[in-house]
Residue frames as a rotation matrix with the C-alpha (Angstrom) as fourth column:
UNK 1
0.757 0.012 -0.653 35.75
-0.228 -0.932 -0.282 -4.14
-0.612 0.362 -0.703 -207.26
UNK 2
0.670 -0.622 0.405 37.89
0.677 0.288 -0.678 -4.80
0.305 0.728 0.614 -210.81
UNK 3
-0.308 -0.951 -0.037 39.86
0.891 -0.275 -0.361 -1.58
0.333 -0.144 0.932 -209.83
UNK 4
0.588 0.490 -0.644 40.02
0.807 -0.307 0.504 -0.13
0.049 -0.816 -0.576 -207.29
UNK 5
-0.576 -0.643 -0.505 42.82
0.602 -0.751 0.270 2.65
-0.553 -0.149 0.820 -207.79
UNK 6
-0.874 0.227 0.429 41.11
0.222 -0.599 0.770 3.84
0.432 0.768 0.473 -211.01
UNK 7
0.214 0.976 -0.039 36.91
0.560 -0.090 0.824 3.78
0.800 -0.198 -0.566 -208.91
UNK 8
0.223 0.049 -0.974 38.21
0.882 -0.436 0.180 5.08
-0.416 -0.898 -0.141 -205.64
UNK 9
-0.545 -0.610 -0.575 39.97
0.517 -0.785 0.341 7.94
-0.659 -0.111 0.744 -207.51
UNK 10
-0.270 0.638 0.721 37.31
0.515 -0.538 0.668 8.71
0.814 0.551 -0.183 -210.04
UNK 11
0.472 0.790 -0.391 35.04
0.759 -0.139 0.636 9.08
0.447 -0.597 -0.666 -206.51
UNK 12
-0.040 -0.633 -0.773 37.97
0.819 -0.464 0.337 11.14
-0.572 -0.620 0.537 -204.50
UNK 13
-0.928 -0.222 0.299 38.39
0.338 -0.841 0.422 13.75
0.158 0.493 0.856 -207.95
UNK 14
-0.712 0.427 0.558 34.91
0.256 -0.582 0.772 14.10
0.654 0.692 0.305 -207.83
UNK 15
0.211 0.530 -0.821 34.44
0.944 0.109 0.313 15.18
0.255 -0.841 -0.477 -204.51
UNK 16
0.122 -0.453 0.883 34.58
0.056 -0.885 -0.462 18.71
0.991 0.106 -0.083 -202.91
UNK 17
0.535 0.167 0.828 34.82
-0.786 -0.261 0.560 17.38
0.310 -0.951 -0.008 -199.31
UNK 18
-0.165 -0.416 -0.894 37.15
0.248 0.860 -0.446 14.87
0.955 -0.295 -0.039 -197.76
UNK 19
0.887 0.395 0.237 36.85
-0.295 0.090 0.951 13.86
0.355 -0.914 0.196 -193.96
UNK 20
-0.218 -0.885 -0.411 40.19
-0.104 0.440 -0.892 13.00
0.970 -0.152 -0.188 -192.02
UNK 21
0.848 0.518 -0.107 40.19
-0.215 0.523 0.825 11.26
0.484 -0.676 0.556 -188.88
UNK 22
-0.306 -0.898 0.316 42.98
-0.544 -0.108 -0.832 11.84
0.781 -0.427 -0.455 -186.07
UNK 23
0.369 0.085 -0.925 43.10
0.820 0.439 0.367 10.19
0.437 -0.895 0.093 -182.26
UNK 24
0.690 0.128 0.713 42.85
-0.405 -0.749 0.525 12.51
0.601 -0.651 -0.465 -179.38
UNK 25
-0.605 -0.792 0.079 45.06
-0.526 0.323 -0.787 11.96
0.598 -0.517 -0.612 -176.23
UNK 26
0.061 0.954 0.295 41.93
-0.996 0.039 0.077 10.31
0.062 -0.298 0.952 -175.29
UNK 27
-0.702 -0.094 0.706 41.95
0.021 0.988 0.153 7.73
-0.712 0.122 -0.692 -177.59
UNK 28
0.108 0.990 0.088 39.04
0.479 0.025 -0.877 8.82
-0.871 0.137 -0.472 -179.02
UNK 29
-0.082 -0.086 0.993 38.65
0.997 0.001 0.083 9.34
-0.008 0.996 0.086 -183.07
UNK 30
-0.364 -0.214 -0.906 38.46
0.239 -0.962 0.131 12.66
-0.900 -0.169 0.402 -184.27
UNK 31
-0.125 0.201 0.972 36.96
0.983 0.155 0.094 13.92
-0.132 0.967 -0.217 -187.69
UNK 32
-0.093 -0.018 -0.996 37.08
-0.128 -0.991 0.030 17.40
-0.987 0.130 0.090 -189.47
UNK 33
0.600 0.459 0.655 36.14
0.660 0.179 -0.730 18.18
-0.452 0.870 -0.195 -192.91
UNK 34
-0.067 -0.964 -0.256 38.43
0.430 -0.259 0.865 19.28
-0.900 -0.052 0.432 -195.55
UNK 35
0.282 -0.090 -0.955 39.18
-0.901 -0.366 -0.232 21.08
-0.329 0.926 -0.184 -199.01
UNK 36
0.971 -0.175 -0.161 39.57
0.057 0.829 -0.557 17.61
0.231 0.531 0.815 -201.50
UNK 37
0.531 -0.846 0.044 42.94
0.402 0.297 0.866 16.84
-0.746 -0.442 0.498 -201.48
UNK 38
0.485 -0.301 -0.821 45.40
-0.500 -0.866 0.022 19.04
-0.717 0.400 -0.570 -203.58
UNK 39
0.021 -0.378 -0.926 47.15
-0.960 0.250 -0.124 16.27
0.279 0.892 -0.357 -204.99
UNK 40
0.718 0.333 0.611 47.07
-0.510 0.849 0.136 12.67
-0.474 -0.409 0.780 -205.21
UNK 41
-0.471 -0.632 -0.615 49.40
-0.868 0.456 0.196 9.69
0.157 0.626 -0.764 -206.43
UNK 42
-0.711 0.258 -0.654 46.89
-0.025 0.920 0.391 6.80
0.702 0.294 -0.648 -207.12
UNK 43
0.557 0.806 0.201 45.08
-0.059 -0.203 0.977 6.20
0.828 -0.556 -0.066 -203.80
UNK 44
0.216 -0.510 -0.833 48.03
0.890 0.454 -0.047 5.40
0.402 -0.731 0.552 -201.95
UNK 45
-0.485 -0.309 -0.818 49.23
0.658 -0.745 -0.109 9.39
-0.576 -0.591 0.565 -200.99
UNK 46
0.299 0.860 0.413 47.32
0.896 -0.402 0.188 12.04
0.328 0.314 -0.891 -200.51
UNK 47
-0.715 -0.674 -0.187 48.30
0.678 -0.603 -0.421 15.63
0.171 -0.428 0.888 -199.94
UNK 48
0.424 0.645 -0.636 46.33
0.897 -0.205 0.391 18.41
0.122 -0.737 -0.665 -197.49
UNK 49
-0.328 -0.351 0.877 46.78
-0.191 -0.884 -0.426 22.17
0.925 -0.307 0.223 -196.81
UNK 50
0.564 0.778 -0.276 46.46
0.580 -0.135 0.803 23.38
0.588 -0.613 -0.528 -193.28
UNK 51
0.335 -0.743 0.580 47.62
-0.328 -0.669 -0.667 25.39
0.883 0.033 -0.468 -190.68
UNK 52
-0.663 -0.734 -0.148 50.92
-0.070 0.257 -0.964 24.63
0.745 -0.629 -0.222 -188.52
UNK 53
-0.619 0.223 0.753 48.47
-0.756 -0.428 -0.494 25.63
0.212 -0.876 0.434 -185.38
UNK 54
0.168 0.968 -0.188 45.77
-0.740 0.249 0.625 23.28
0.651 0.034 0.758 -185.71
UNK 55
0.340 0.198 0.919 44.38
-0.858 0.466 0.217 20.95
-0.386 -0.862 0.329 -183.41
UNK 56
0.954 0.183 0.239 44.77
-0.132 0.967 -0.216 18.11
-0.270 0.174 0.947 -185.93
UNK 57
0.242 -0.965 -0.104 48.55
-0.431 -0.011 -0.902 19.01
0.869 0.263 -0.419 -186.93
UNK 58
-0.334 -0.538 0.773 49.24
-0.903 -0.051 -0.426 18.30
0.269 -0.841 -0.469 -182.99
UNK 59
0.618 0.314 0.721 47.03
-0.471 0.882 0.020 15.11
-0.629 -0.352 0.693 -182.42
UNK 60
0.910 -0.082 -0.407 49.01
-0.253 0.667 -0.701 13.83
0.329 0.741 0.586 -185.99
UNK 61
0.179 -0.970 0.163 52.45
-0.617 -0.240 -0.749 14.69
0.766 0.033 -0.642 -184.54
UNK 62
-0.127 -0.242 0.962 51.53
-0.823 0.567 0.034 12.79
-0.553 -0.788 -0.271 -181.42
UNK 63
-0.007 0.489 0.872 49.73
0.076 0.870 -0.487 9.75
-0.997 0.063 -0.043 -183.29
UNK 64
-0.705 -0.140 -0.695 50.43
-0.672 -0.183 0.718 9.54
-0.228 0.973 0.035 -187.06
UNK 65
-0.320 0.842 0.434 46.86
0.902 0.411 -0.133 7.06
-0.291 0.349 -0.891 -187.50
UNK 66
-0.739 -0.240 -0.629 44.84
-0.120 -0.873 0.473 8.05
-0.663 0.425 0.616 -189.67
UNK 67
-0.337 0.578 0.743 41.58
0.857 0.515 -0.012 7.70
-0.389 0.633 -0.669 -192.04
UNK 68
-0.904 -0.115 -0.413 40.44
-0.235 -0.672 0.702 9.49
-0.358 0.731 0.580 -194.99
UNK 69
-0.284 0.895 0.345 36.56
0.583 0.447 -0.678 9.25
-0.761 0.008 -0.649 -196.09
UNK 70
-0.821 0.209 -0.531 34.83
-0.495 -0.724 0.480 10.24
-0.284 0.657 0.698 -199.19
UNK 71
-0.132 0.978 0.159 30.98
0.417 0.200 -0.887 10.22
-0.899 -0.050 -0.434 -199.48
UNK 72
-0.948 0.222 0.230 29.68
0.153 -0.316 0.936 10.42
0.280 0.923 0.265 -203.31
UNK 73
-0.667 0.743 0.062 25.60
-0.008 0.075 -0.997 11.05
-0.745 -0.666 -0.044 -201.80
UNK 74
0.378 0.621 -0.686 23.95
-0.925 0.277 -0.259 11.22
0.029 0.733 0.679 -205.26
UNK 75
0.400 0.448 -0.799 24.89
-0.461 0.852 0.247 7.51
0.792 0.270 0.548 -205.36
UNK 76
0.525 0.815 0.244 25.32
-0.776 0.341 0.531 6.53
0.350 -0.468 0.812 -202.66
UNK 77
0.891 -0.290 -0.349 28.69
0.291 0.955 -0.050 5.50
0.348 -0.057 0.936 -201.77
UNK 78
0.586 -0.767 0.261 31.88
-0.783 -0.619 -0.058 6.20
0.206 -0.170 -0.964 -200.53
UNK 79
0.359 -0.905 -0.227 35.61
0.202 0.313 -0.928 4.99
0.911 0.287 0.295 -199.72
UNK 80
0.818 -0.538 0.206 37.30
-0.444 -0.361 0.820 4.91
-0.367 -0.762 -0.534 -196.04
UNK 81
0.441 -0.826 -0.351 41.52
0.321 0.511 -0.798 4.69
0.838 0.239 0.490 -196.16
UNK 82
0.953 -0.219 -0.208 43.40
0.207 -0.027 0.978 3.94
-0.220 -0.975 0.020 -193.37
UNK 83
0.481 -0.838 -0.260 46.98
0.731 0.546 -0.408 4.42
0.484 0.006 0.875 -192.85
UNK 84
-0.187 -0.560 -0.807 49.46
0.831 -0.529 0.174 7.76
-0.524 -0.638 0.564 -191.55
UNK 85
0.859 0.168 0.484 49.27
0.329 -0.905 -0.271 11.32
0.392 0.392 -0.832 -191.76
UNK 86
-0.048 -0.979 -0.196 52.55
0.998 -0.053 0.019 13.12
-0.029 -0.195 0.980 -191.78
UNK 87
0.899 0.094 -0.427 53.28
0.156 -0.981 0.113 17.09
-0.409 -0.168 -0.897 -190.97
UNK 88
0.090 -0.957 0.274 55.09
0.961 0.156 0.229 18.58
-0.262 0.243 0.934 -193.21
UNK 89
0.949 0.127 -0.290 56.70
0.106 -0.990 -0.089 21.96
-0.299 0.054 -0.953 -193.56
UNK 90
-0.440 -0.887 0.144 59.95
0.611 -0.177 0.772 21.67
-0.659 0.427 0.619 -195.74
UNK 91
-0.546 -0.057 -0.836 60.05
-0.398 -0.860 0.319 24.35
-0.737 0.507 0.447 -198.62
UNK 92
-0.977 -0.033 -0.212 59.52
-0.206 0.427 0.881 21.50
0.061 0.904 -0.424 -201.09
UNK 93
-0.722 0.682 0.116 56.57
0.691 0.719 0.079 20.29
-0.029 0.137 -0.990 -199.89
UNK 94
-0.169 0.500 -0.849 55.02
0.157 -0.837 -0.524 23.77
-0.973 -0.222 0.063 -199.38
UNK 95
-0.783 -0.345 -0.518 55.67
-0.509 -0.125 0.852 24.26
-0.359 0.930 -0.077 -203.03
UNK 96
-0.966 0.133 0.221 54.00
0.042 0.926 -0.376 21.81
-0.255 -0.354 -0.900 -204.08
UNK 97
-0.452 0.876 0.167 50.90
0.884 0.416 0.213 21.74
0.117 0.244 -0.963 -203.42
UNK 98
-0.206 0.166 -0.964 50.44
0.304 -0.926 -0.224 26.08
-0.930 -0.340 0.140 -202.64
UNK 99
-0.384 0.191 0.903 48.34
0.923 0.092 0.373 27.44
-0.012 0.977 -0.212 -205.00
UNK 100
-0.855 0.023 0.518 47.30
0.060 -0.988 0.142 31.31
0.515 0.152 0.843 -206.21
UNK 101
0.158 0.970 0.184 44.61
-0.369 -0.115 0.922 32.36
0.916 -0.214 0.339 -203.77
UNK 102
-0.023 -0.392 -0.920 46.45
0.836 0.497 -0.233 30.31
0.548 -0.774 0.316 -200.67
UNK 103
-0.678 -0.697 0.234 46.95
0.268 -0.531 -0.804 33.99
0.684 -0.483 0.546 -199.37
UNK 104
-0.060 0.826 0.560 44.19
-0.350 -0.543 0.763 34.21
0.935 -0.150 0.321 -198.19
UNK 105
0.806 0.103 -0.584 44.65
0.347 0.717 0.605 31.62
0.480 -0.690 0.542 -195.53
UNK 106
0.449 -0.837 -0.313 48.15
0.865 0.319 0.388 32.07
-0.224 -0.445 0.867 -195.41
UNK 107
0.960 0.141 -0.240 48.96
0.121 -0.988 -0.098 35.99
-0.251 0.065 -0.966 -195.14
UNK 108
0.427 -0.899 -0.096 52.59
-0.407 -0.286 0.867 35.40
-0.808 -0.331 -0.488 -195.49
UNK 109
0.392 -0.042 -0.919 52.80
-0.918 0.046 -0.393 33.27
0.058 0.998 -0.021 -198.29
UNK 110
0.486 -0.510 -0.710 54.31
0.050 0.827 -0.560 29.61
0.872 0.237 0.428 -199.08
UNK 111
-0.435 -0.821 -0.370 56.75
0.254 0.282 -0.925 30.38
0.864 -0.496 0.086 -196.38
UNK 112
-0.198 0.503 0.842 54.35
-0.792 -0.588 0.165 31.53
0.578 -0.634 0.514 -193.82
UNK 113
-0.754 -0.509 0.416 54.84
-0.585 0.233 -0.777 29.68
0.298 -0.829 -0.473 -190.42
UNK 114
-0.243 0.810 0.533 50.99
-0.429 0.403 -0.808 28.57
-0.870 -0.425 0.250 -189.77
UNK 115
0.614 0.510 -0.602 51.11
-0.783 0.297 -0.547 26.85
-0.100 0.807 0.582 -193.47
UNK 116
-0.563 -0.827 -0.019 52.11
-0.784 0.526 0.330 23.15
-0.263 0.201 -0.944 -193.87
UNK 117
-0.057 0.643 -0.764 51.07
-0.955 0.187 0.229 19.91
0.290 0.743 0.604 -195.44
UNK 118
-0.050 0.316 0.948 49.55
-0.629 0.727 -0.276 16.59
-0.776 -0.610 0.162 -194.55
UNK 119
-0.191 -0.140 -0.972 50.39
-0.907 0.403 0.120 13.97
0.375 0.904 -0.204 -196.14
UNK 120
0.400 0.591 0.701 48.44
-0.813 0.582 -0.026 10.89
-0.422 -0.559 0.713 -195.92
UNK 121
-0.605 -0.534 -0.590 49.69
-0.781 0.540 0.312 7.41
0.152 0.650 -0.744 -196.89
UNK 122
0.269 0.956 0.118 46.94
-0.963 0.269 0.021 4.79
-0.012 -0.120 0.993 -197.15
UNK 123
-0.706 -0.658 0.261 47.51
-0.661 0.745 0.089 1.21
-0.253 -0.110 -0.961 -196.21
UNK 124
-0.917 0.365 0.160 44.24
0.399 0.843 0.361 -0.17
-0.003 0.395 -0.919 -196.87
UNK 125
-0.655 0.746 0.114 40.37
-0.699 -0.657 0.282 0.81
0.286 0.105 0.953 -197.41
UNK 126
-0.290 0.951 0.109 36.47
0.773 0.299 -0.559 -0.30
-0.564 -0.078 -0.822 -197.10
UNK 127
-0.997 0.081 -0.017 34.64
-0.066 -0.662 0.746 0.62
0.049 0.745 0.665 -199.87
UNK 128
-0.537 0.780 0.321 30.99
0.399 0.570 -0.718 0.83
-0.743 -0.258 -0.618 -199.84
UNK 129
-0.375 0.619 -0.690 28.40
-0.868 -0.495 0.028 0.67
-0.325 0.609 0.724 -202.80
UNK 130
-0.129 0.552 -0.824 25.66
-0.476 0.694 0.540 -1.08
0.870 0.462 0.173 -204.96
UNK 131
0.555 0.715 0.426 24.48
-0.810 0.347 0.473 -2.29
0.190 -0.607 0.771 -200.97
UNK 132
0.697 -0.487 -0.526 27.82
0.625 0.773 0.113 -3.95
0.352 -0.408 0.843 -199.96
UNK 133
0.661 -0.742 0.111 31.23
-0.746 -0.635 0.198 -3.12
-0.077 -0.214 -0.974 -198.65
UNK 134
0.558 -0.798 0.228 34.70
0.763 0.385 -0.519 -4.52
0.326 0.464 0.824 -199.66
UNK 135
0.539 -0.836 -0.102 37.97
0.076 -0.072 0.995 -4.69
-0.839 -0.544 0.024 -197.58
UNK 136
0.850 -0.503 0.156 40.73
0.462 0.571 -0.679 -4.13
0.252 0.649 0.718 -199.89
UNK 137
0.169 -0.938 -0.304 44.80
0.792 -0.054 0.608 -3.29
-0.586 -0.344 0.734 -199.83
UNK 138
0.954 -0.033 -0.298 46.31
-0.235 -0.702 -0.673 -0.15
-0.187 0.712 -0.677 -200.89
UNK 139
0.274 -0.955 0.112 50.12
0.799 0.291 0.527 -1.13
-0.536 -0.055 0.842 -202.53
């Protein structure tokens, strides 16, 4: 792949579903479908609504691993990144990424206790398309 910040993120904007992938106290993977990510910086961080309560806020707090998947299905490809998911619930980061229409989720607004943000930080990927896959680094 010639570049891989500029293909993975075409594929990531033009998705309306991301997958994230926590560890139980099991051990044992975890996956949930998401809203796309609210904001990105390259492929390396990604940023997530959700709420404070969830199961996956608690599995991240115990285990910050992490993987991020996006599936393009008209062709036939997609994009796993590994690396950490952080919980966050300063003001700033609420900001951020909170957007008109959030109230719905979040009855209280921006500052509303069961709203906070996941931030992912990607350390590397596996891309797959054109009938291969390709390891590569995220810097």
């Amino acid at each position: 792949m010639k570049d891989p910040v500029k293909t993975i993120g075409n594929l990531i904007d033009s998705q309306g579903t991301a997958f994230i992938g926590s560890v139980d106290d099991d051990g044992f993977p975890n996956m949930k479908a998401m809203l796309p990510p609210r904001k990105r910086e390259g492929i390396k961080h990604l940023w997530f609504t959700t709420n404070t309560s969830s199961m996956r806020v608690r599995q991240y707090r115990k285990r910050p691993q992490a993987c991020v998947y996006f599936c393009d299905k008209r062709f036939f490809r997609g994009v796993m990144l590994k690396g950490s998911m952080e919980v966050l619930e300063d003001p700033a980061s609420k900001e951020l990424i909170w957007q008109d229409g959030d109230e719905k989720y979040y009855a209280q607004g921006v500052t509303d206790p069961d709203y906070c943000v996941l931030k992912f930080t990607a350390a590397a990927g596996r891309f797959y398309g054109n009938f291969k896959s390709e390891n590569f680094p995220v810097e």
